[in-house]
Structure formats: structure tokens, C-alpha cells
PAFIMI-891566 format. One record per residue: residue number from 1; residue in one letter; x, y, z of N, C-alpha, C, O in turn. Coordinates in nm, 3 decimals, decimal comma, always signed. Layout:
PAFIMI-891566
- NUM;A;X;Y;Z;X;Y;Z;X;Y;Z;X;Y;Z
...
end
This chain:
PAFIMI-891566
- 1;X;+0,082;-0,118;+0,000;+0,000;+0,000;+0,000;+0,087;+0,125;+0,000;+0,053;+0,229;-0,057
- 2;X;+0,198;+0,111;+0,065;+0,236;+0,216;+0,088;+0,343;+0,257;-0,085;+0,362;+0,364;-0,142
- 3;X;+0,379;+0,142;-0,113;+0,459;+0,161;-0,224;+0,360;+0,243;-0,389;+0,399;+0,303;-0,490
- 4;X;+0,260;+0,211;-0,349;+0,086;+0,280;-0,434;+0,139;+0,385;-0,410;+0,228;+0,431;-0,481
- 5;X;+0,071;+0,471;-0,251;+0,079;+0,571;-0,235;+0,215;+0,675;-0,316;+0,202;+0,793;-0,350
- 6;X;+0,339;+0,590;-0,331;+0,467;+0,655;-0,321;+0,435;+0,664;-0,498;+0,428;+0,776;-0,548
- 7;X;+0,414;+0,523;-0,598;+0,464;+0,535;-0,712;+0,295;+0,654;-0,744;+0,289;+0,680;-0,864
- 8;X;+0,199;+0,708;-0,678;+0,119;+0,800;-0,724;+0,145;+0,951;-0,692;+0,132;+1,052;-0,760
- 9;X;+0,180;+0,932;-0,583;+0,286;+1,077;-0,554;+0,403;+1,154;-0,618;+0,436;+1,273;-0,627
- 10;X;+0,466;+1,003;-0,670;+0,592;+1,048;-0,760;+0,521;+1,077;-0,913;+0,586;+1,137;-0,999
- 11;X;+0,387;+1,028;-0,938;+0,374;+1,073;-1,078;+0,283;+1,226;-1,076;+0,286;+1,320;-1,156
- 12;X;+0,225;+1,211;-0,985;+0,156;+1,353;-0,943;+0,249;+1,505;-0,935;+0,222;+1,624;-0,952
- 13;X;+0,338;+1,449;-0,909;+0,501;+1,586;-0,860;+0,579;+1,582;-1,027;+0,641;+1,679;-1,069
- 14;X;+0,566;+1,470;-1,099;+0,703;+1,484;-1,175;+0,564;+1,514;-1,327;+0,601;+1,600;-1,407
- 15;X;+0,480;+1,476;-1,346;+0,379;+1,502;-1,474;+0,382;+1,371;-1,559;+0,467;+1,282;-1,551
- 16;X;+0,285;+1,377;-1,634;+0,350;+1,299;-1,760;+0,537;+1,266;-1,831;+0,605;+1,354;-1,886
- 17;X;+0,569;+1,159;-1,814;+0,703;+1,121;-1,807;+0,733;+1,146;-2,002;+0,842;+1,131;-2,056
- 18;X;+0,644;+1,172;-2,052;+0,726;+1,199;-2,189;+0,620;+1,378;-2,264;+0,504;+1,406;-2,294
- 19;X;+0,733;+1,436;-2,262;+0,651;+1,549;-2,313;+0,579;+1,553;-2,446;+0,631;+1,501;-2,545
- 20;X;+0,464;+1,613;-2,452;+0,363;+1,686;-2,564;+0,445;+1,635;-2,703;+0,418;+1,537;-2,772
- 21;X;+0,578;+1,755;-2,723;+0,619;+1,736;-2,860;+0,640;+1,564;-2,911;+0,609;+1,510;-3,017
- 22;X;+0,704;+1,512;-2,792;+0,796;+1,362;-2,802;+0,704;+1,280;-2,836;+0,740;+1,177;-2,894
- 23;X;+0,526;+1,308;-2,803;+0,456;+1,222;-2,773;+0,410;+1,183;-2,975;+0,389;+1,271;-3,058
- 24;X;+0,406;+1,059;-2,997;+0,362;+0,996;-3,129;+0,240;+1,089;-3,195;+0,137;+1,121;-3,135
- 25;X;+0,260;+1,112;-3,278;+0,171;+1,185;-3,398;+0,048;+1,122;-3,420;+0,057;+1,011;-3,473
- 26;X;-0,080;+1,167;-3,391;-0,229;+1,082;-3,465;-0,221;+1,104;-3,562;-0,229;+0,992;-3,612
- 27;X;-0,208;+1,178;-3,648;-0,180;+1,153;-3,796;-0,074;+1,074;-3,851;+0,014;+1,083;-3,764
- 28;X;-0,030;+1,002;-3,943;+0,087;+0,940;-3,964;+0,098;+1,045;-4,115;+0,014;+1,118;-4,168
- 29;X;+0,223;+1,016;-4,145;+0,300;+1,115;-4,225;+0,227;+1,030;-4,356;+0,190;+0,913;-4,348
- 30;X;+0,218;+1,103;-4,457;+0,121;+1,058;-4,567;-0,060;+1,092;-4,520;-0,133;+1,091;-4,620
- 31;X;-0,108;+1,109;-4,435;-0,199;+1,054;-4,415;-0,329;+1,192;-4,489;-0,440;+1,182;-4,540
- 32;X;-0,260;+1,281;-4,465;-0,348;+1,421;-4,600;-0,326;+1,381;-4,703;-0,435;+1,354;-4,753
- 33;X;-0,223;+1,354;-4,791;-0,187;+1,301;-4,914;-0,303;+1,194;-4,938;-0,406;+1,207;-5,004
- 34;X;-0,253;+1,077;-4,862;-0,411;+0,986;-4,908;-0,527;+1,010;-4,941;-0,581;+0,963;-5,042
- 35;X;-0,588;+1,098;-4,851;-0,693;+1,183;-4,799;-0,731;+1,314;-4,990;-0,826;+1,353;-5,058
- 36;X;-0,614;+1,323;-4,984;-0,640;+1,369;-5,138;-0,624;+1,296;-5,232;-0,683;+1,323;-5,337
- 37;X;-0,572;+1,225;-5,225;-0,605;+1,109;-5,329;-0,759;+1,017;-5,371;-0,805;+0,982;-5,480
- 38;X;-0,807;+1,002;-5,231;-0,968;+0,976;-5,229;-1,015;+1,080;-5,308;-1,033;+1,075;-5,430
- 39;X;-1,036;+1,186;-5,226;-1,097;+1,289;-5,239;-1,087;+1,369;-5,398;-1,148;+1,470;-5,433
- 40;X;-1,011;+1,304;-5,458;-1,009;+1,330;-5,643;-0,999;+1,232;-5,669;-0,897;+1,232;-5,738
- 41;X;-1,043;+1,116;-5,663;-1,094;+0,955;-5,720;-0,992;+0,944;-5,779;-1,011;+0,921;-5,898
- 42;X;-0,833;+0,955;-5,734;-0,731;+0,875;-5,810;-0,668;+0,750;-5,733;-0,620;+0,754;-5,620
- 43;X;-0,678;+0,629;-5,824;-0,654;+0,499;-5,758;-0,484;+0,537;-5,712;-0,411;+0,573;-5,805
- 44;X;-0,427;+0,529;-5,584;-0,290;+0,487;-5,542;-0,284;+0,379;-5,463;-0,378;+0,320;-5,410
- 45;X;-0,149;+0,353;-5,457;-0,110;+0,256;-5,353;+0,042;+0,288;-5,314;+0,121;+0,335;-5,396
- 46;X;+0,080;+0,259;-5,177;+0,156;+0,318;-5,111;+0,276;+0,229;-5,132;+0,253;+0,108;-5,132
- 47;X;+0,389;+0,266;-5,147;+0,514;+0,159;-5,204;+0,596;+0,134;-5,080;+0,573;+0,229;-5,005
- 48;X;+0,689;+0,043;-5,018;+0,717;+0,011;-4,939;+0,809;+0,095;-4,884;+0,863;+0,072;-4,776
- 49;X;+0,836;+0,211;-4,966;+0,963;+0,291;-4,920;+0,880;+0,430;-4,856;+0,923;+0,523;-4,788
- 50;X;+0,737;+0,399;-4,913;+0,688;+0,551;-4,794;+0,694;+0,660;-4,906;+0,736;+0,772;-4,877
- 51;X;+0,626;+0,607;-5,119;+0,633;+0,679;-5,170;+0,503;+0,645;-5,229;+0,456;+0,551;-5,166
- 52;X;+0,392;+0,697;-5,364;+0,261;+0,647;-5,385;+0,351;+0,638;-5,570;+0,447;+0,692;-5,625
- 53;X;+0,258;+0,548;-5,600;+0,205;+0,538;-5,719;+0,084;+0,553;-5,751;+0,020;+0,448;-5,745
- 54;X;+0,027;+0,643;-5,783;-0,108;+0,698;-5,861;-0,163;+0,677;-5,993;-0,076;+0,622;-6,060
- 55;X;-0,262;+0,693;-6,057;-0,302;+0,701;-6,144;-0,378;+0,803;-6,208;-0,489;+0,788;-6,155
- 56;X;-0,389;+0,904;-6,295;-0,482;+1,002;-6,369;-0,541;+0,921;-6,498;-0,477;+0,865;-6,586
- 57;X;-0,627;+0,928;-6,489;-0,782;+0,907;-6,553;-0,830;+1,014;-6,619;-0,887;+1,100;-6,552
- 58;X;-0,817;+1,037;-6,802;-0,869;+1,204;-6,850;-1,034;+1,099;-6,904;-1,066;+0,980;-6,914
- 59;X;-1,101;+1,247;-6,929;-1,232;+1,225;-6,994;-1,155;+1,097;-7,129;-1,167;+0,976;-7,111
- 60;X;-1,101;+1,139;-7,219;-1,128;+1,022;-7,369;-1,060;+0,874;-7,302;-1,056;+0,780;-7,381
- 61;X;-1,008;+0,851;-7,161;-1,029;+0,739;-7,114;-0,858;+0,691;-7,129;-0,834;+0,571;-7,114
- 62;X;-0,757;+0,771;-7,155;-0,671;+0,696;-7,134;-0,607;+0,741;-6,984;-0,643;+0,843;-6,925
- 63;X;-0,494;+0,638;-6,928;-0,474;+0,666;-6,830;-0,327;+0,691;-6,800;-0,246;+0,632;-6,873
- 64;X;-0,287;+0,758;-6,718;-0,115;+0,785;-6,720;-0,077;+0,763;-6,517;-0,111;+0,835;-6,423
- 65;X;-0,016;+0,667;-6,518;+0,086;+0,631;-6,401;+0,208;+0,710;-6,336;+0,314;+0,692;-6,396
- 66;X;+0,213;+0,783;-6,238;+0,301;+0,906;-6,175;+0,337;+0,850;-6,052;+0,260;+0,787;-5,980
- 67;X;+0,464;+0,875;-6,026;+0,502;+0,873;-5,907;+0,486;+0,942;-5,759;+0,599;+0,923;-5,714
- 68;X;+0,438;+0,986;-5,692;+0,455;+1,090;-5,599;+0,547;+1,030;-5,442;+0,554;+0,924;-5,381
- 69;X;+0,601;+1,159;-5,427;+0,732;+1,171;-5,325;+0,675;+1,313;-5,230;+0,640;+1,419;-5,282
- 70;X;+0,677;+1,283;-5,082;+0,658;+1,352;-5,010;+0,747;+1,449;-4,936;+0,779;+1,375;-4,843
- 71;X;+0,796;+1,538;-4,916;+0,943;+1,558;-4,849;+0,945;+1,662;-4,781;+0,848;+1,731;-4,813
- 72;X;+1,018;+1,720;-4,690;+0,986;+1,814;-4,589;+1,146;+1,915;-4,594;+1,258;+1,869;-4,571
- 73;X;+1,120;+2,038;-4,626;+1,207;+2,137;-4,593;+1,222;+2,138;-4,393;+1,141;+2,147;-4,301
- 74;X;+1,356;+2,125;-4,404;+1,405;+2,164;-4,301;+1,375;+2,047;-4,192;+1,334;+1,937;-4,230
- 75;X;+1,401;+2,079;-4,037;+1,496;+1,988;-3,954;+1,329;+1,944;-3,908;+1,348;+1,846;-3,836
- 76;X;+1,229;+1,960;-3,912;+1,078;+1,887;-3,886;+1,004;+1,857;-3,998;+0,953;+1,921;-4,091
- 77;X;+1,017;+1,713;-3,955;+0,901;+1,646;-4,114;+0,792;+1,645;-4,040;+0,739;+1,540;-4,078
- 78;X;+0,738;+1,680;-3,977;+0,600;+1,664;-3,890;+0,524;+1,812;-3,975;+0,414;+1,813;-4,031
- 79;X;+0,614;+1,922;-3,964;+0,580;+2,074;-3,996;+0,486;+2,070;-4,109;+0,550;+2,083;-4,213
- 80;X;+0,379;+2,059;-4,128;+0,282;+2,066;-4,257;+0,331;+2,172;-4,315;+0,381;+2,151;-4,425
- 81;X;+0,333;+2,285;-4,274;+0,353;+2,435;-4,385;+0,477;+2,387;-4,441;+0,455;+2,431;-4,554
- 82;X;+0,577;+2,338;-4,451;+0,713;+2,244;-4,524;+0,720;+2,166;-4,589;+0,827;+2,130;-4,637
- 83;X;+0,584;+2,099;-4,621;+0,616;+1,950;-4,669;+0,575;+1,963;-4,841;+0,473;+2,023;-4,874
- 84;X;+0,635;+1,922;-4,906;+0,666;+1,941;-5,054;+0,629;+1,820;-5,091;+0,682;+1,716;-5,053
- 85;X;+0,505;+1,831;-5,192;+0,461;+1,692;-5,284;+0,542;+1,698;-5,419;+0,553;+1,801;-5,485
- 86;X;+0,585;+1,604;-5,446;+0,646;+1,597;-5,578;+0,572;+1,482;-5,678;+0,545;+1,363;-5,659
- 87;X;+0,555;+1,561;-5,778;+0,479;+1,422;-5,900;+0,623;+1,392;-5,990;+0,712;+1,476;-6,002
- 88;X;+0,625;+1,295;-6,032;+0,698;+1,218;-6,149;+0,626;+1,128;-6,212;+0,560;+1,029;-6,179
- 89;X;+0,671;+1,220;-6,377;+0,572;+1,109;-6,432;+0,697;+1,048;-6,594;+0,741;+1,118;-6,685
- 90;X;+0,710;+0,960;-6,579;+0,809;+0,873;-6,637;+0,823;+0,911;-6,827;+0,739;+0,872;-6,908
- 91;X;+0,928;+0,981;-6,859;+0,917;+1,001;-7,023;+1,014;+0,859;-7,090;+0,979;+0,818;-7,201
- 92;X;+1,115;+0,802;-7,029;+1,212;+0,717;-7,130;+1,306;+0,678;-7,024;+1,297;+0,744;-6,920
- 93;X;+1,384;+0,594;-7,028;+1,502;+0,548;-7,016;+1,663;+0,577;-7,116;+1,685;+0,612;-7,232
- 94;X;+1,714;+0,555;-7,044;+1,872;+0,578;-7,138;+1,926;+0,434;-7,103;+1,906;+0,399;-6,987
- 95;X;+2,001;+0,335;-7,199;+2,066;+0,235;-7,155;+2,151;+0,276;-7,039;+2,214;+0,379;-7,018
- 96;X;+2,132;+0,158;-6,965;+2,214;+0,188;-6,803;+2,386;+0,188;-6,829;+2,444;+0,087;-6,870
- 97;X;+2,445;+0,298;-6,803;+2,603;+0,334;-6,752;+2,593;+0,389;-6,921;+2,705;+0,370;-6,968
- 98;X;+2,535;+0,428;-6,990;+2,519;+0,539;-7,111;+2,531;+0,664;-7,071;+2,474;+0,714;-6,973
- 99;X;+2,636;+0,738;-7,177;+2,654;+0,861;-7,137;+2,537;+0,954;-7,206;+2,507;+0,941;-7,325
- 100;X;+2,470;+1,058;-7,110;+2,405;+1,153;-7,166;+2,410;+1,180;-7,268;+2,521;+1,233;-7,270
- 101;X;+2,348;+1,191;-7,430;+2,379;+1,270;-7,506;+2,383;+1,376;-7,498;+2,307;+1,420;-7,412
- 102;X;+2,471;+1,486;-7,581;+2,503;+1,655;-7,604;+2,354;+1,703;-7,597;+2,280;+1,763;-7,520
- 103;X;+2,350;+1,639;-7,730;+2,169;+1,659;-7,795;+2,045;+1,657;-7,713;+1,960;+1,745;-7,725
- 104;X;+2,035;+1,578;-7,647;+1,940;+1,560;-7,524;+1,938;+1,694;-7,448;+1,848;+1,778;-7,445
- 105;X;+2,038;+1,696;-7,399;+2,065;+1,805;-7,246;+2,020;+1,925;-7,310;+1,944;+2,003;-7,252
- 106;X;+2,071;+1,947;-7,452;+2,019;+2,074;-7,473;+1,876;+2,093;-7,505;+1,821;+2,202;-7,500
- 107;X;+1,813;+1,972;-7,540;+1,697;+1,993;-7,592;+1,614;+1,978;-7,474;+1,495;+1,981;-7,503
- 108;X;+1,641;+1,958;-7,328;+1,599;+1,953;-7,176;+1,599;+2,072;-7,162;+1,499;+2,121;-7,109
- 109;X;+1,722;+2,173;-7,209;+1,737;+2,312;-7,108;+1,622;+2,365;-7,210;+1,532;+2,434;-7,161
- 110;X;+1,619;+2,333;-7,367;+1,520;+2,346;-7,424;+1,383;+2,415;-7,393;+1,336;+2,529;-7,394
- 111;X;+1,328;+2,241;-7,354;+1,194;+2,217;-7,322;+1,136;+2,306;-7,190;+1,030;+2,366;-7,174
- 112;X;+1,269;+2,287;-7,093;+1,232;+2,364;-6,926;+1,279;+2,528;-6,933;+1,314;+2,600;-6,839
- 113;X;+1,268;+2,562;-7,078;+1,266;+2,720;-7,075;+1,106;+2,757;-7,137;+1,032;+2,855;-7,142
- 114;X;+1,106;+2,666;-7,165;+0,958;+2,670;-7,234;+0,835;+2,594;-7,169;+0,726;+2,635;-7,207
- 115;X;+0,836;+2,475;-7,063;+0,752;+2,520;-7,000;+0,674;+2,572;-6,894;+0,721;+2,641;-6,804
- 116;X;+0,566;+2,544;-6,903;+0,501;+2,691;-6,749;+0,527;+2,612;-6,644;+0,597;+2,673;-6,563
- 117;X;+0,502;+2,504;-6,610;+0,523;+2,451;-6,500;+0,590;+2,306;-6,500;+0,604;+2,248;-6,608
- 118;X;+0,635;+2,241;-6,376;+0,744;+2,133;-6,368;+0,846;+2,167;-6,473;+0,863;+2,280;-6,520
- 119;X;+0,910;+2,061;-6,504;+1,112;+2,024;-6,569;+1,109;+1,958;-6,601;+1,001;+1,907;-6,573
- 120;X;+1,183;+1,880;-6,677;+1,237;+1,724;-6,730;+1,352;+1,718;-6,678;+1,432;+1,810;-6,694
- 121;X;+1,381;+1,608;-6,607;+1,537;+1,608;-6,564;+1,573;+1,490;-6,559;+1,486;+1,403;-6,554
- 122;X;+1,666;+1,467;-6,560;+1,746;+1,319;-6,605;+1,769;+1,230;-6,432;+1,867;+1,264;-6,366
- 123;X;+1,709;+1,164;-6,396;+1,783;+1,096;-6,252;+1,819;+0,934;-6,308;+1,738;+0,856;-6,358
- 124;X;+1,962;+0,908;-6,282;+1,984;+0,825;-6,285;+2,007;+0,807;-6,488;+2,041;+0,887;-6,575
- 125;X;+1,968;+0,661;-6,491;+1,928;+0,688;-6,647;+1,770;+0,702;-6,666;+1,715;+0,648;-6,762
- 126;X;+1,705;+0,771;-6,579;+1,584;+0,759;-6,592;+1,577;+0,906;-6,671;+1,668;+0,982;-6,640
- 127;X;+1,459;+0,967;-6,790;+1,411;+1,087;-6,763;+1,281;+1,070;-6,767;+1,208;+0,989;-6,824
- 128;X;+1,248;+1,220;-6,650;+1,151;+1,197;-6,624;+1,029;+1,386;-6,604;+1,085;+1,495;-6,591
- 129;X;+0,947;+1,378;-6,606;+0,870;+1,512;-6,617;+0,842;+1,527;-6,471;+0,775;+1,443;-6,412
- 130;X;+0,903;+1,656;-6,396;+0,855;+1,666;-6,261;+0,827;+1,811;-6,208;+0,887;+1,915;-6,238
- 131;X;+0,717;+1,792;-6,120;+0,686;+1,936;-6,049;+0,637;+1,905;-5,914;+0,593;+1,798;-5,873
- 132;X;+0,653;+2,024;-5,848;+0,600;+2,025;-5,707;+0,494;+2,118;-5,664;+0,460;+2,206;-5,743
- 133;X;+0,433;+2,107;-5,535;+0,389;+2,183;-5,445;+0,403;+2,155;-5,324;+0,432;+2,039;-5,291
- 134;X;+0,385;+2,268;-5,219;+0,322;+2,242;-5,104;+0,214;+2,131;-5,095;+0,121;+2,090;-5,164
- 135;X;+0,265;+2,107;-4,989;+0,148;+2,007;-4,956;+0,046;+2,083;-4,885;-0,067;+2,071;-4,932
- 136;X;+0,063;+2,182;-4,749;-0,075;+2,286;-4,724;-0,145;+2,366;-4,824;-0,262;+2,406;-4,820
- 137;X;-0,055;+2,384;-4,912;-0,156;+2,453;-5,020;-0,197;+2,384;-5,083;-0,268;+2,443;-5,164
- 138;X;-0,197;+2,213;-5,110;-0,273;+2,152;-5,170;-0,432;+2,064;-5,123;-0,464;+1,998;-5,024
- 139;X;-0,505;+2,105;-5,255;-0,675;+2,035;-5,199;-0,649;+1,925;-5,324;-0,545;+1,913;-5,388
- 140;X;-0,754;+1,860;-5,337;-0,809;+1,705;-5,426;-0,792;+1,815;-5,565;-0,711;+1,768;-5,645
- 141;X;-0,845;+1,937;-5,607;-0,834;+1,949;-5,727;-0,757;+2,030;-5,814;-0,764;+2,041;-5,936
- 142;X;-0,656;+2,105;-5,707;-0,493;+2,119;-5,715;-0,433;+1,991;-5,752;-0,356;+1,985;-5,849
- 143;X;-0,455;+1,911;-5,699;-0,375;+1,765;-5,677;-0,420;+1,719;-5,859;-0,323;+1,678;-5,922
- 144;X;-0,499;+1,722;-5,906;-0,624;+1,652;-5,999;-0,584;+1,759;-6,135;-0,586;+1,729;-6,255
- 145;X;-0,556;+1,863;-6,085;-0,495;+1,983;-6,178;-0,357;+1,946;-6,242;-0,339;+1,939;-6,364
- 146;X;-0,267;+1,925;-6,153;-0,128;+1,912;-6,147;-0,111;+1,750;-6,195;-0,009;+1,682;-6,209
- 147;X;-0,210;+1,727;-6,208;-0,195;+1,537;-6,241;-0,262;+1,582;-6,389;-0,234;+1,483;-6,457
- 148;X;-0,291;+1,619;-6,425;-0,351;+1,627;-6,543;-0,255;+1,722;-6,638;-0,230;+1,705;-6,758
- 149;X;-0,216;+1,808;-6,564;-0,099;+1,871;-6,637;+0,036;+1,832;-6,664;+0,108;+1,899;-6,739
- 150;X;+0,068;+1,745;-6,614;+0,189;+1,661;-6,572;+0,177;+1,522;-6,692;+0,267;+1,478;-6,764
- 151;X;+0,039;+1,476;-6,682;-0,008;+1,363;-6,790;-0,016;+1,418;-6,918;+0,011;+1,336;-7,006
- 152;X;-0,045;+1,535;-6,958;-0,087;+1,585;-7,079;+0,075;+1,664;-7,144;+0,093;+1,672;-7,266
- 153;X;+0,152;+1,703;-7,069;+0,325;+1,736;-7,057;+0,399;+1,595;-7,087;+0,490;+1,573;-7,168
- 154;X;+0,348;+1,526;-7,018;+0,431;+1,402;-7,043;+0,424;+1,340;-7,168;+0,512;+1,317;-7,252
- 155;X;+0,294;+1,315;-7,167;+0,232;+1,249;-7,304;+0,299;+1,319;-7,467;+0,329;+1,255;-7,568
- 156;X;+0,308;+1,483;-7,442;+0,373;+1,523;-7,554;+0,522;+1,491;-7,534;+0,573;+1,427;-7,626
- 157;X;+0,603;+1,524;-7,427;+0,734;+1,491;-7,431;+0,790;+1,363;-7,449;+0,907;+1,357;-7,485
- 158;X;+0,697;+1,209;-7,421;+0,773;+1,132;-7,473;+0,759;+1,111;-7,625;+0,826;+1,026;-7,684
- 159;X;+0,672;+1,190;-7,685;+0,698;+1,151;-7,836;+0,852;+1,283;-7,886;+0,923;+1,305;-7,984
- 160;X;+0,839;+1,319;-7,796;+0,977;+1,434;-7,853;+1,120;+1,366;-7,790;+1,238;+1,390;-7,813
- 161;X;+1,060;+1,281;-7,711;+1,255;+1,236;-7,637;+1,247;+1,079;-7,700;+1,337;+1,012;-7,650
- 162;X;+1,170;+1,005;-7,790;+1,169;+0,867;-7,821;+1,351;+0,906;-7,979;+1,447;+0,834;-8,006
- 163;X;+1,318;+1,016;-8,022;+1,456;+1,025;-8,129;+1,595;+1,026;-8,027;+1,695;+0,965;-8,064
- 164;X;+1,595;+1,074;-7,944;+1,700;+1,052;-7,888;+1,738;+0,928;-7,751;+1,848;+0,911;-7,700
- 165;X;+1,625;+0,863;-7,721;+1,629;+0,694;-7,704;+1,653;+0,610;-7,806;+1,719;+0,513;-7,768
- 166;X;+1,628;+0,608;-7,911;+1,701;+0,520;-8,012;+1,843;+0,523;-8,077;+1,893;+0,444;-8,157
- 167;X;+1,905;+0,660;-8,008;+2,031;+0,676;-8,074;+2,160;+0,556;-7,995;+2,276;+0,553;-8,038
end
């Protein structure tokens, strides 16, 4: 009894033993992202590394497959006003340990002077069409906007980068 009394006294004097900030997140990281993904009827599924694969769906019915990457400016990934959605949506490959062509790069600095929004940029031997936002400034038809613009960008750029995949 008396050892009660002592271990309720000692928690009464000292508080909760793990503070507010330390304490686990009810939201889990992704969990707005999903939430917009419903919320503009695009089918995803979450990849084992904690990145989505999506899908855009236009009216004449074809469909285009994008990557999305979540990522956080600065030393708190918890910070919503920080967190940066990124779409990728896949134009070509380069044979693996192939050097860049001349021709390519310029016709990249090209394309990303010309257009309004996202880049084409080369990762890896991958290229690929990419843009971002905030994630607080994003709703379902920002999200649905930027997927459609990204699909309809893509769709023209891989018929413009297929001449310099065959070289």
C-alpha cells in the first residue's frame, strides 16, 4: 500500500514522463496526401519505401501512371507548412552506364525554358517530367490539376525524347 501511495505521488510531482512534442503523432505522415487522393478519385497505392504510385484518368479514357514523393524542408518532417509533394511522371530510359547525349541536355534546357510549369530532368538513367507543391496549399483538385498537367506534358514529351532513345 504504501509503495501505491509513493509510485502515485511520484507521478503527481514529476507530470507525464514523456513530453507533448515527443509524444507519437495521430496523424501518420502521408496521411493528408491519401486523404487527397480519395478525395479526387485517383486509384494509389503506397510503395514500401513511404512513396505512392497513382493514377490520372482524362475524360477520352486513357490513363497515365506518376510517381509521388513527399518531403519536408528543413529539420521537422511533422511541420505541414514544409512539406513538398512531388509528382513524377516517367518520359524514357537511357541504356544503363550510357553517357548523356550533347543533344538531349540541350533539348531539356530546351523544353524547361519553355515550360510553365514542372522540368524534365534526367535521374539516374531515368528521364523523367517533374513538379511540385506544397502540400498545405494543396486540396483534391490542385492535386487533380497538377496530375492532369503533368499527364498531358508528359504524353507530348515522350513523343519528342523517343529520337534521342534510339540513338
Amino acid at each position: 500500500m504504501r509503495t501505491l501511495a509513493l509510485c502515485v505521488l511520484m507521478c503527481a510531482l514529476c507530470g507525464p514522463g514523456i513530453p507533448a512534442s515527443a509524444q507519437p503523432q495521430t496523424q501518420t505522415r502521408g496521411a493528408k496526401l491519401e486523404a487527397l487522393f480519395t478525395a479526387a478519385q485517383m486509384p494509389f497505392v503506397k510503395t514500401e519505401e513511404g512513396s505512392y504510385v497513382a493514377v490520372i484518368t482524362v475524360d477520352e479514357g486513357e490513363s497515365d501512371r506518376f510517381h509521388v514523393y513527399q518531403t519536408a524542408i528543413g529539420n521537422d518532417p511533422n511541420d505541414e507548412q514544409l512539406q513538398v509533394v512531388h509528382l513524377y511522371f516517367l518520359l524514357g530510359q537511357l541504356p544503363k552506364d550510357a553517357p548523356v547525349p550533347i543533344a538531349l541536355i540541350k533539348q531539356i534546357v530546351e523544353w524547361n525554358a519553355g515550360l510553365t510549369m514542372g522540368k524534365v530532368v534526367i535521374l539516374d538513367n531515368t528521364i523523367v517530367y517533374t513538379s511540385s507543391s506544397w502540400l498545405s496549399k494543396t486540396d483534391a483538385d490542385s492535386l487533380s490539376l497538377d496530375a492532369l498537367v503533368g499527364h498531358y506534358a508528359s504524353k507530348k514529351l515522350r513523343k519528342d525524347i523517343e529520337p534521342y532513345l534510339k540513338q
